[in-house]
N, C-alpha and C positions, 0 to 999 in steps of 0.2 A: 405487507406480510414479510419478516423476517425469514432470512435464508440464512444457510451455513454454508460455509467455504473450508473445504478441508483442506492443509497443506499440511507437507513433509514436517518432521521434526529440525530438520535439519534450515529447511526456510524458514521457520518460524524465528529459530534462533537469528538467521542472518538479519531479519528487520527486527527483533529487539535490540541487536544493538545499532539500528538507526532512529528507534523511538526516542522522542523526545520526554523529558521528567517524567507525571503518572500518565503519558498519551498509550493507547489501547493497540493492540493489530487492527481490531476493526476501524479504529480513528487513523489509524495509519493509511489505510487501505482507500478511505471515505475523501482523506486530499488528497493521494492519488489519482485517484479517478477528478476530483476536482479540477487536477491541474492539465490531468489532458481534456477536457471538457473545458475548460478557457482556452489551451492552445490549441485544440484541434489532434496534438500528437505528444507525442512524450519525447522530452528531449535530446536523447539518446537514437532517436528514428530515425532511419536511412544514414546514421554517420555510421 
């Protein structure tokens, strides 16, 4: 079942410009979550 995720306008802007060519928020969102589910954490944790 499809869910919505609301965010500011102001974030949305800040991960389009980390999108990569035609990649989506939700596909941004989707390795996100990918990649701390392989490592356990997100890179940036506890530094």
């Amino acid at each position: 079942m499809p869910r919505t995720v609301e965010i500011s306008d102001d974030l949305a802007e800040r991960i389009e410009g980390h999108l990569e060519d035609d990649e989506t928020i939700a596909e941004f969102f989707e390795g996100f979550v990918s990649i701390y589910e392989q490592e356990g954490r997100f890179l940036q944790e506890g530094a």
